[in-house]
C-alpha positions as CSV (number, residue, x, y, z in Angstrom):
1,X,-56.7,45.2,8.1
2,X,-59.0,47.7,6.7
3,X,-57.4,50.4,4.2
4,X,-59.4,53.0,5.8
5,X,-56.9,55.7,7.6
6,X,-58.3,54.9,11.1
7,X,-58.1,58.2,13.0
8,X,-56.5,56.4,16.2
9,X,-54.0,54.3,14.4
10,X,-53.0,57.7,12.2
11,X,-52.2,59.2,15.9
12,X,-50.2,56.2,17.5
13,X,-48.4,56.5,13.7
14,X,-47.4,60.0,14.7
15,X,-46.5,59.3,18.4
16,X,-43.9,56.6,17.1
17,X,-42.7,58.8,14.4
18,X,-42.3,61.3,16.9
19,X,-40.5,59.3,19.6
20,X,-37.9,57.8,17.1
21,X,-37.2,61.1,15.8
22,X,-36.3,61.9,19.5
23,X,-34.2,59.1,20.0
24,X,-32.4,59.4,17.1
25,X,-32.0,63.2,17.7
26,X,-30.8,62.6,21.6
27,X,-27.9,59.8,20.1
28,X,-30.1,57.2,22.2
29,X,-30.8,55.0,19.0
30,X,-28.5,54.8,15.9
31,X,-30.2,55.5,12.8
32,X,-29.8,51.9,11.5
33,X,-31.4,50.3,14.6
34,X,-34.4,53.1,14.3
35,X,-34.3,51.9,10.4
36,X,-34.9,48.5,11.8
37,X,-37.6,49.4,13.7
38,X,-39.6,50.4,11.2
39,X,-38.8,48.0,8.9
40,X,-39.9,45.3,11.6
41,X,-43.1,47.3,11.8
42,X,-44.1,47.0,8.1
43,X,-43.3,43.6,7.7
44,X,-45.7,42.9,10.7
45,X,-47.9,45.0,8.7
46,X,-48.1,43.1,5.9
47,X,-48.7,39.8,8.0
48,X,-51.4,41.2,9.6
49,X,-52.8,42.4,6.2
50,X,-52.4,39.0,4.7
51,X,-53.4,37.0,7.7
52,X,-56.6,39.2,8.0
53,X,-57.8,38.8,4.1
54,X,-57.6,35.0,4.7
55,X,-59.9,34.7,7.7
């Protein structure tokens, strides 16, 4: 994964902020299992970013 902010990836960020803010504000998700979410996100995050610098 690059460090550059990549213009598209920056908008699919904000869509999923945007959507879990939603959910959380509509009672549809618990704030820990939105929490989760994300946290699931970075981790993947950081596996791609590792997995990338080695290839």
């Amino acid at each position: 994964m690059s460090d550059h902010q990549d213009p598209a990836g920056m908008a699919a960020l904000s869509i999923c902020e945007a959507l879990l803010l939603a959910l959380d504000d509509l009672n549809l998700l618990q704030e820990r299992e939105i929490v989760g979410v994300l946290r699931d996100a970075a981790v993947t995050h950081e596996c791609a970013k590792v997995l990338s610098q080695t290839f």
